[in-house]
C-alpha positions as CSV (number, residue, x, y, z in Angstrom):
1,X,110.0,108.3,67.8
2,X,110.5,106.2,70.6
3,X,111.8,102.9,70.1
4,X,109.1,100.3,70.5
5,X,111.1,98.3,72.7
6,X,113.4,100.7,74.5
7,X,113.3,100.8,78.2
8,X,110.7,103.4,78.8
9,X,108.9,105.2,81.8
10,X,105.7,106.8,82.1
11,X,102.6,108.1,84.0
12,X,99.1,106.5,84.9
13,X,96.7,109.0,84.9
14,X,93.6,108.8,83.4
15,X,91.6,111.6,81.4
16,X,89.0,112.3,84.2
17,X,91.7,113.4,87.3
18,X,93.2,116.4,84.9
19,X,92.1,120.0,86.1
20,X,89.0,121.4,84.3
21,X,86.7,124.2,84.7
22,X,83.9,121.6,83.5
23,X,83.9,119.3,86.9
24,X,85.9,116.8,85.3
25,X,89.5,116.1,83.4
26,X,88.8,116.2,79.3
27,X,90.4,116.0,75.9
28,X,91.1,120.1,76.2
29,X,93.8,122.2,76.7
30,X,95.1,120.6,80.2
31,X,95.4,116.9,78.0
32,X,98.0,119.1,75.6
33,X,99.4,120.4,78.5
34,X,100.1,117.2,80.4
35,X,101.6,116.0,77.4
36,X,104.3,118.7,77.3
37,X,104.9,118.2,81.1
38,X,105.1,114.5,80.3
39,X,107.7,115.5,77.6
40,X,109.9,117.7,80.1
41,X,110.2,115.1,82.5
42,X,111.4,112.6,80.3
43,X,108.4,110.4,80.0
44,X,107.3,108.1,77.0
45,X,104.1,106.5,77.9
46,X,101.1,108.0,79.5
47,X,98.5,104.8,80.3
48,X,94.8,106.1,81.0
49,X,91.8,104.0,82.1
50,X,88.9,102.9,79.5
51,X,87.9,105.5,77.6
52,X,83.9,104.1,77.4
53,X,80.9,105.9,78.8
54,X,80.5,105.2,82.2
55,X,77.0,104.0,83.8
56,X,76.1,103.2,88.1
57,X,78.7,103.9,89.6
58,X,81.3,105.6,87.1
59,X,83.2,103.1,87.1
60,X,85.0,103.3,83.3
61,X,85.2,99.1,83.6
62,X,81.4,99.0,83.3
63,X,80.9,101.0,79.5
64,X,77.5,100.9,77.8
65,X,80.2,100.2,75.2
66,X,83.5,98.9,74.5
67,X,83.6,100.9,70.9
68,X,82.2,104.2,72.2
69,X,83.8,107.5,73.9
70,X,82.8,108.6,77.1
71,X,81.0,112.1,76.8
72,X,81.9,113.5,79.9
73,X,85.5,113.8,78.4
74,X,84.3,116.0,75.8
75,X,85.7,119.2,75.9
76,X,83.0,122.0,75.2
77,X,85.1,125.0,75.0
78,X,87.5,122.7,72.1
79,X,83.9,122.3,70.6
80,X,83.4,126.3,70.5
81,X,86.6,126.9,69.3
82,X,86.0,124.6,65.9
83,X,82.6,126.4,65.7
84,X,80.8,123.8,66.4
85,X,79.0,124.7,69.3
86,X,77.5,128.0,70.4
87,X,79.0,130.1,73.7
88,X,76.4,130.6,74.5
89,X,74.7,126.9,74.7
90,X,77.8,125.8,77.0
91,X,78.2,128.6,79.9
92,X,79.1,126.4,82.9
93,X,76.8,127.2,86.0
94,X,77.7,127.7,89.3
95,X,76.9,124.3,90.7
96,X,79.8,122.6,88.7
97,X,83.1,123.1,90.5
98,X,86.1,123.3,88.8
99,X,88.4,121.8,92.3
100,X,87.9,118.9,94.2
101,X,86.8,115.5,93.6
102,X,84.4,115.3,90.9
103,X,80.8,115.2,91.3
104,X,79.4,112.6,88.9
105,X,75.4,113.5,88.6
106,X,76.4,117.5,88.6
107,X,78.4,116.9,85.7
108,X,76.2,114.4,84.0
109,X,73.0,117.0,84.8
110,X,74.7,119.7,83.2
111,X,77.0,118.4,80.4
112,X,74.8,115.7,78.9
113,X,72.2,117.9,77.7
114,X,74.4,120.6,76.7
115,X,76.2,118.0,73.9
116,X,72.9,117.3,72.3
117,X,72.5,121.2,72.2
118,X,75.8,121.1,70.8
119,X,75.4,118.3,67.8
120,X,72.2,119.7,67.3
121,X,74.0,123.2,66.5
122,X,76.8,121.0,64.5
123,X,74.0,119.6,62.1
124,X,72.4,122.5,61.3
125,X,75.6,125.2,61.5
126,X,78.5,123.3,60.4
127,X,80.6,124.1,57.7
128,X,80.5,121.5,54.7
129,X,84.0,120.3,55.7
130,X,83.1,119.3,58.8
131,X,80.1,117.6,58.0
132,X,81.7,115.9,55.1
133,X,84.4,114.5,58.6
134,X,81.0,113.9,60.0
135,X,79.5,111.8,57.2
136,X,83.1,109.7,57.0
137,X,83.3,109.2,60.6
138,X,79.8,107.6,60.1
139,X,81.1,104.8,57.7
140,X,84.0,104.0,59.2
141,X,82.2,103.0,62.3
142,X,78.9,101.8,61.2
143,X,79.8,98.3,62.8
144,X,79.5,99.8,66.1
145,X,77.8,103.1,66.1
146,X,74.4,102.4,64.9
147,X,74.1,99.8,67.5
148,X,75.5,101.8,70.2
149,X,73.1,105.1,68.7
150,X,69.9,102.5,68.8
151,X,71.1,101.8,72.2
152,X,71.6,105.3,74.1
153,X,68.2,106.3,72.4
154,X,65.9,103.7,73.8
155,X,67.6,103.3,77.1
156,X,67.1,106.5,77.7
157,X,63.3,106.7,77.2
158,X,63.3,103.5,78.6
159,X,65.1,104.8,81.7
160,X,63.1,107.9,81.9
161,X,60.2,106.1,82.1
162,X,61.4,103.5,84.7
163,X,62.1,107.0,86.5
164,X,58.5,108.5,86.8
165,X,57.5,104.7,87.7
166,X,59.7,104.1,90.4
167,X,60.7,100.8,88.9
168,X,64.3,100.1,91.3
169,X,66.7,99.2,89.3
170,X,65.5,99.1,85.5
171,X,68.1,101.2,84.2
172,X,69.9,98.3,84.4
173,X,67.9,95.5,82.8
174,X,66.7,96.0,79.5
175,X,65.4,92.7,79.1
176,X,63.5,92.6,81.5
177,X,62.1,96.2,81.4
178,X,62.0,97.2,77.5
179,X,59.4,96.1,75.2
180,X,60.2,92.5,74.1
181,X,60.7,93.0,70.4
182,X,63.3,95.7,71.1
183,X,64.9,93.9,73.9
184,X,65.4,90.8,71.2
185,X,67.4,93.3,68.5
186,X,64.4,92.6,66.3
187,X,65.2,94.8,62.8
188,X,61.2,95.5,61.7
189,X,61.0,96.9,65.7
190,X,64.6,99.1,65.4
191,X,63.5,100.3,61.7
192,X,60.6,102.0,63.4
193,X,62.4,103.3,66.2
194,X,64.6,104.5,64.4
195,X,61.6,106.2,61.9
196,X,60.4,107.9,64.7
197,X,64.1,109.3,66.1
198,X,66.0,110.3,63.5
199,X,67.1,113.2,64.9
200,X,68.1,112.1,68.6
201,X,69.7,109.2,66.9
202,X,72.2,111.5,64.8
203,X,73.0,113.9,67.3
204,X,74.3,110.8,69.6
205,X,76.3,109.9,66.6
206,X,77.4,113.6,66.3
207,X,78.6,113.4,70.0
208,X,80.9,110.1,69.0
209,X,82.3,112.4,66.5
210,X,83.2,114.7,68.9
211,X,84.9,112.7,70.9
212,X,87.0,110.7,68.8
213,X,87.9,114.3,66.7
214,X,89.5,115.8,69.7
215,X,91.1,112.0,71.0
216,X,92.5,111.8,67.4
217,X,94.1,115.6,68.0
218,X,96.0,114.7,71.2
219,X,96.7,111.0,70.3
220,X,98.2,112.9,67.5
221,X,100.0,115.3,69.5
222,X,101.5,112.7,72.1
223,X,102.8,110.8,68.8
224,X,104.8,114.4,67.5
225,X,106.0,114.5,71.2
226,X,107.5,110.9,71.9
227,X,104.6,109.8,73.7
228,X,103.0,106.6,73.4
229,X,99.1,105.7,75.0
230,X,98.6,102.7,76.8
231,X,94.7,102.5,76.5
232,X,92.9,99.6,78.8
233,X,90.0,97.4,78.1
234,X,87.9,95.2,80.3
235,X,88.3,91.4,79.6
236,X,84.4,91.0,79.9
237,X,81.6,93.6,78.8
238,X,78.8,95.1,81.1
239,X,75.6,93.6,80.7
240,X,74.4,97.1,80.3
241,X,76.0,97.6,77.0
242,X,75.0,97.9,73.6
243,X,77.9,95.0,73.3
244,X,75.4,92.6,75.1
245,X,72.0,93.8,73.5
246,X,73.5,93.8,70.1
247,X,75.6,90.7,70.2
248,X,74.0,88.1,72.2
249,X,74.6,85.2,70.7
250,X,78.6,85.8,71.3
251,X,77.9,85.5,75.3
252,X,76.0,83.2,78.4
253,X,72.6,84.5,78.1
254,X,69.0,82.7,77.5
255,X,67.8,83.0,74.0
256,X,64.4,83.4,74.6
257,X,64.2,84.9,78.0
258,X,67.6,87.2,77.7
259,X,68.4,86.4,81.2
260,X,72.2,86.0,82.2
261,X,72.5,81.7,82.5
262,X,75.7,83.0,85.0
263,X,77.9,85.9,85.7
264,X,81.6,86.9,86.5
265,X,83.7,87.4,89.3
266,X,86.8,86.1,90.9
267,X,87.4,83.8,94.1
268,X,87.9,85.5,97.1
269,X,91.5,87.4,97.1
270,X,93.8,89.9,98.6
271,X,91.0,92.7,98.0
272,X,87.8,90.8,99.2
273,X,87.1,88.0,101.7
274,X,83.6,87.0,99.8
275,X,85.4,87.8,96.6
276,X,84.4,90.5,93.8
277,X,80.8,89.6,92.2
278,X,80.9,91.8,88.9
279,X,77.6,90.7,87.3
280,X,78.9,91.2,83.5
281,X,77.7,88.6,81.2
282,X,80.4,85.7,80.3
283,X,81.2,84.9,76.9
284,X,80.2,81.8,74.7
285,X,83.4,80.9,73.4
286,X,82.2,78.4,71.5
287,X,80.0,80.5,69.2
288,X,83.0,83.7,69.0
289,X,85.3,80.5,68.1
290,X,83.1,79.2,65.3
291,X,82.7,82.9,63.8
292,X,86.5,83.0,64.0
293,X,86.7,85.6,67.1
294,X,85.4,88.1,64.5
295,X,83.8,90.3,67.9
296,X,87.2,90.2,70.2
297,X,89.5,91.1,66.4
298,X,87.2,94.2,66.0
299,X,87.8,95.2,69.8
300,X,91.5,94.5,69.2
301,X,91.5,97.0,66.3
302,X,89.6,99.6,67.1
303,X,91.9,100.2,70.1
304,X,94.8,100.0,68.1
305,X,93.6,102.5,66.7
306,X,92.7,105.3,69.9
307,X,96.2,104.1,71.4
308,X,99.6,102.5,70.9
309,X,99.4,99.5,73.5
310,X,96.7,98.3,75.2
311,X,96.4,96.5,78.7
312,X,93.9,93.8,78.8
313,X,92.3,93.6,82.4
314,X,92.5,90.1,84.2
315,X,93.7,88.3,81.6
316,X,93.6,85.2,83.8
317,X,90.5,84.9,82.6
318,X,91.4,83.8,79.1
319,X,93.1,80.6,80.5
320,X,90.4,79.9,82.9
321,X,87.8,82.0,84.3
322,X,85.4,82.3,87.7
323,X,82.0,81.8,86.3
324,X,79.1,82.3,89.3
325,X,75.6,81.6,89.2
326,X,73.0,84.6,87.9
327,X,71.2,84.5,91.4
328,X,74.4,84.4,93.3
329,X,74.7,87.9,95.7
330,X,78.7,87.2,96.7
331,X,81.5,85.5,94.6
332,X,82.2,82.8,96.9
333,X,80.0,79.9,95.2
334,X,81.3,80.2,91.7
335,X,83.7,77.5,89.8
336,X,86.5,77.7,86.9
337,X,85.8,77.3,83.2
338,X,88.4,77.0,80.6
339,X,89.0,79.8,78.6
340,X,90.1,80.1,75.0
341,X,93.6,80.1,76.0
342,X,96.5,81.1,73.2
343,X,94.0,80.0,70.4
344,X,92.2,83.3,70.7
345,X,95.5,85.8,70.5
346,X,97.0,83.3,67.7
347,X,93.9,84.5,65.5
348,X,94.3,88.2,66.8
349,X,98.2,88.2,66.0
350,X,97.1,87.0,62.4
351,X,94.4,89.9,61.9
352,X,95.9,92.6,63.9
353,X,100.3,91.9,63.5
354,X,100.6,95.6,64.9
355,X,98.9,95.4,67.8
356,X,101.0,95.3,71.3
357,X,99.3,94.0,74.9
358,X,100.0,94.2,77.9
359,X,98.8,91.1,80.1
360,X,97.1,92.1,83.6
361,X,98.3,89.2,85.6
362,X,97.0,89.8,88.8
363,X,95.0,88.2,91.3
364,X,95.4,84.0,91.4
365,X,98.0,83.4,88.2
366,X,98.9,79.8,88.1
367,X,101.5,78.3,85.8
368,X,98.8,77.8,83.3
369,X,98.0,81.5,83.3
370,X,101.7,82.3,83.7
371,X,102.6,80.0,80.8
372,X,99.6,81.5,78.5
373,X,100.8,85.1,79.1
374,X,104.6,83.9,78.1
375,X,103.6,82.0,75.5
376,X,101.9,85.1,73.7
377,X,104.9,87.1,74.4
378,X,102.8,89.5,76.8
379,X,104.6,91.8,79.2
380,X,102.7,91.0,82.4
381,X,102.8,93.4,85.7
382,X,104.8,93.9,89.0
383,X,103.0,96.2,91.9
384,X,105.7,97.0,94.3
385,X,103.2,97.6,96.9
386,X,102.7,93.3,96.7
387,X,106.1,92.5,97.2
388,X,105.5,93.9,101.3
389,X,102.9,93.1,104.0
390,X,102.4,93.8,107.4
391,X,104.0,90.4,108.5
392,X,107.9,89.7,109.5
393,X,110.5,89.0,107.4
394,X,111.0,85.3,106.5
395,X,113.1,83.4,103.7
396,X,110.0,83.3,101.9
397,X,109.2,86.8,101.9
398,X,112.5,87.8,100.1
399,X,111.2,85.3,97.0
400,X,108.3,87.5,96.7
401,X,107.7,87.2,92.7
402,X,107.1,91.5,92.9
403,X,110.3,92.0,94.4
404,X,112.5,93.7,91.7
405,X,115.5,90.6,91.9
406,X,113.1,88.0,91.0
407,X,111.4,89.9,88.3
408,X,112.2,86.5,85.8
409,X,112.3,88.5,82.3
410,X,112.7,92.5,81.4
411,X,109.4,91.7,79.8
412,X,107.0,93.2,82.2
413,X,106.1,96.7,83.3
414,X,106.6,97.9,87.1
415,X,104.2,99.7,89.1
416,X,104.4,101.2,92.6
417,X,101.1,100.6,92.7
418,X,97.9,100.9,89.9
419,X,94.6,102.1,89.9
420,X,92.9,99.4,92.9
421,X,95.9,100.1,95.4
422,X,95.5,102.8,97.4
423,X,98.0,105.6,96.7
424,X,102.1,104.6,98.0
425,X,101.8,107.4,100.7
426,X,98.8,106.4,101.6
427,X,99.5,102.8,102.6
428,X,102.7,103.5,104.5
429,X,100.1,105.4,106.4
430,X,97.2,103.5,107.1
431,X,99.1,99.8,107.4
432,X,100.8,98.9,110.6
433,X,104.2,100.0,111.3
434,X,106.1,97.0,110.1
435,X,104.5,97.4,106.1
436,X,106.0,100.4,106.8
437,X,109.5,99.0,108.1
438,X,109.9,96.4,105.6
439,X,109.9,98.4,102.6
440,X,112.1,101.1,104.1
441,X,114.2,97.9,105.2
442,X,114.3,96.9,102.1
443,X,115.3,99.7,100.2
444,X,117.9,100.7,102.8
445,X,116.0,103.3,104.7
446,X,115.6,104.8,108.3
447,X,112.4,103.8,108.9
448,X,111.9,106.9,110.4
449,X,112.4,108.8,107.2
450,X,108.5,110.4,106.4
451,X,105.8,108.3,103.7
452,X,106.9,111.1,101.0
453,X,110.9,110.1,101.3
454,X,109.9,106.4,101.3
455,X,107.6,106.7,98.2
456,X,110.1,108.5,96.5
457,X,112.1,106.1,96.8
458,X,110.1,103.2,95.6
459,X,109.6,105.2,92.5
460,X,113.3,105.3,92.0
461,X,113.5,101.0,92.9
462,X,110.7,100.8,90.0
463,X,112.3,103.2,88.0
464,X,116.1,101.3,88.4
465,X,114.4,98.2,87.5
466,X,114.7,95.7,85.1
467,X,111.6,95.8,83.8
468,X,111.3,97.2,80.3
469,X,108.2,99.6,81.4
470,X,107.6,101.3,84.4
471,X,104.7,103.0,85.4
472,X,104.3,105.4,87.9
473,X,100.5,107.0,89.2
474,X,100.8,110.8,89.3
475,X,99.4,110.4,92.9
476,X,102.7,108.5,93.9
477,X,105.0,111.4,91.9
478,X,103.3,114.2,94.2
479,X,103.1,112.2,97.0
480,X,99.3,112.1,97.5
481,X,97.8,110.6,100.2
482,X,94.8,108.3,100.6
483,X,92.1,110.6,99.5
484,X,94.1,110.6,96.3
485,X,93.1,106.7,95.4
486,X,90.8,106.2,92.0
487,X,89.2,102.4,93.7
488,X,88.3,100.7,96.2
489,X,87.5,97.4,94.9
490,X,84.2,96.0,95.9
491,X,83.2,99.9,97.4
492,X,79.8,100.6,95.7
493,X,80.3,104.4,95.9
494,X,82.9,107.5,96.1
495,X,85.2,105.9,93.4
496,X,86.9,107.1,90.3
497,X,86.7,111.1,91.1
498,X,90.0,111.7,92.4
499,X,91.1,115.3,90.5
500,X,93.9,117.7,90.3
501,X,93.3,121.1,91.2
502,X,96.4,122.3,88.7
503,X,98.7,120.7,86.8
504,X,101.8,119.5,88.4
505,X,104.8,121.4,88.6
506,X,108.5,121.8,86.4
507,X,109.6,120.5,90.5
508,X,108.1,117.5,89.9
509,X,109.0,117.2,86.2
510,X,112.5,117.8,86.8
511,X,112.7,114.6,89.3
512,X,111.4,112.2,87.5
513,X,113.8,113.9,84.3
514,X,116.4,112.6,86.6
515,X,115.1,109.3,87.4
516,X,114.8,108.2,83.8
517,X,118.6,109.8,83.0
518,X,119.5,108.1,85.3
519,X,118.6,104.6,84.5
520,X,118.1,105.2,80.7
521,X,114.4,105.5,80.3
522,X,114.4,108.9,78.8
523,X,111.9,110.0,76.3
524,X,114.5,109.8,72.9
525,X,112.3,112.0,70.8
């Protein structure tokens, strides 16, 4: 296997962009496949995006759970092929396309209902094997899937109901719109829901199976093939999650009215003049300290489990976080609150020795975050695509902290650019000409050289690096241009549905092969 700490390269793509005849990427055959191209062009670590089910917006950093699978990455021909589905439950119709950007509410009106056909298939047809996976599965996870089960199977009556009414917005606030003793958790209320949906209530438990069967089978086949997963979690939860509902006396919310007392966000930043208002509940550190960070150890686990490292997003906000009023509508009028600092991954190190994080230090990192992040040991990040701007050259622009020379430790993984940027090819197109000349100055190049020549050759300053990881997005290896970006931060719609048409080429593969020869980051398998 590869060495854990061996200069390695790798790929971020996550599961939804592969090609599928189902309207969006999945655990199927094309996950296997990637896998093997990964292998031929010398990679070692593939990092994906949260793997949770998605909610408004698709955006896979606001998860009805931070335990649970995503559905939509289910692969229903996998599921006919262990006979646990019938053909002839899962034809695909017309309406979903298999190229293009992925269109969220076809795929959601289609495949949603076709898993519960699905798990309802697997609990009467099943062979006694399986089942017996099934009724394993079950126990290993009771400490989040019976929560997350209750969860799915109110909300959506509950949402279904708020649809025929034309209640705005309800999806969204359970504690406001669900009956009260529901809302609150309360057991002698769940006991009868649960009485009277027994049957719904396994077959979203059947679905989790599903999912975490087939991520088990390629986590498994990246492991036989040299490649190690980089999952990704969210610092904070959404506060439509069965994380929130189930666990509310870990988190900022009124007791007795279940109201959010505030909400979080970031100051405005590079991305947003008014700042980013996220609206996910903040944490009462107090109350996770006195239970001995019991919640945030589970989370810490469970990943370890699905991959082999895991990015923490804004970790910044474990020194200090922005924490904005509930009636707030921007970011702007919000204030800092200290955050459990190295206290919180001491206790984590102790229950979980294995488990290897990467820091997303991003955004406004002060020496107190800088010093929290070191202190654990974390590899933090370098985006290539911060160490330019659109400005001239100065003194001060060559001691730019993402420019490869002043990278101050190997410990930190390079990007060209992550998930938020827009692709390398298509800022050197959209910024004004000097972005443009500055990094071709930089790296030695005619500036009139085309955005495809000077992306490839940022891949190969990342690539030459010090940096013990580096990270390339697939969009930046093919040289994809602006339509090709997963986020626009702040953007309420048309985010996260960038796809591939086909699997890249051996072309490609045989580049990057070269690259990590080169400068010794080859897969060692």
């Amino acid at each position: 296997m590869t060495k854990k700490n061996a200069r390695s390269s790798g790929i971020l793509l996550h599961i939804t962009s592969l090609p599928s005849k189902e309207g969006i990427g999945t655990l199927g055959k094309n996950a296997f496949s990637f896998c093997d191209w990964l292998k031929k062009s010398g990679q070692s670590l593939w990092q994906v995006l949260p793997l949770g089910p998605t909610g408004y917006g698709d955006s896979p950093y606001a998860s009805f759970s931070t335990f649970a699978g995503n559905p939509l990455l289910i692969d229903i021909a996998d599921l006919v092929r262990r006979g646990w589905a019938k053909k002839a439950d899962t034809a695909v119709p017309d309406y979903i396309k298999p190229s293009g950007k992925i269109d969220y509410g076809a795929v959601v009106w289609w495949k949603l209902p076709v898993l519960y056909k699905c798990a309802a298939f697997f609990l009467t047809s099943a062979q006694d094997e399986d089942k017996k996976l099934f009724e394993t599965f079950k126990k290993k996870n009771r400490y989040w899937l019976d929560d997350f089960a209750l969860y799915t199977s109110i909300k959506k009556h509950y949402d279904a109901e708020a649809s025929e009414k034309k209640v705005e917005g309800a999806a969204s606030r359970w504690n406001e719109f669900w009956p009260r003793e529901l809302a609150r958790h309360d057991e002698s209320a769940l006991n009868e829901w649960t009485a009277g949906h027994r049957e719904e209530l396994e077959q979203i438990k059947v679905i989790q199976f599903f999912f975490f069967s087939q991520w088990n089978s390629l986590k498994k086949y990246a492991g036989e093939n040299g490649i190690r997963i980089i999952g990704d979690i969210p610092i904070f939860v959404a506060a439509d999650s069965a994380d929130l509902w189930a666990n509310k006396k870990f988190f900022q919310i009124n007791q007795k009215t279940l109201a959010l007392k505030a909400q979080a966000g970031v100051p405005p930043d590079y991305f947003s003049s008014t700042g980013q208002l996220w609206g996910n509940p903040l944490y009462d550190w107090k109350s996770l300290r006195e239970d001995g960070y019991s919640w945030w150890v589970k989370r810490i686990e469970h990943m370890m489990k699905l991959t082999d490292i895991v990015r923490i997003d804004h970790f910044r906000g474990f020194e200090a976080y922005w924490k904005v009023g509930a009636g707030e509508k921007t970011a702007v009028n919000g204030k800092w609150m200290k955050g459990p600092g190295k206290e919180l991954f001491d206790v984590i190190k102790k229950k979980c020795p294995r488990a290897e994080i990467i820091a997303e230090d991003l955004g406004l990192i002060t020496k107190k975050v800088a010093r929290l992040r070191d202190d654990c040991g974390f590899p933090g990040m370098k985006i290539l695509q911060f160490a330019f701007n659109d400005q001239p050259w100065t003194e001060e622009s060559a001691e730019n902290l993402y420019l490869p020379e002043n990278f101050e430790t190997d410990n930190c993984v390079v990007y060209t650019g992550t998930h938020d940027n827009n692709t390398t090819v298509g800022a050197l197109k959209e910024n004004p000409p000097l972005y443009r000349q500055n990094i071709a100055s930089y790296l030695g190049l005619d500036p009139s050289l085309s955005e495809e020549q000077i992306c490839s050759a940022l891949i190969e300053c990342a690539m030459k690096s010090r940096a013990r990881y580096c990270i390339i997005p697939l969009q930046d290896v093919l040289n994809v241009s602006s339509d090709g970006r997963m986020n626009v931060p702040s953007a309420s719609g048309g985010n996260w549905a960038w796809k591939l048409d086909e699997l890249p080429d051996l072309s490609a593969a045989k580049r990057l092969a070269a690259l990590v020869k080169e400068y010794d980051r080859i897969n060692s398998l």
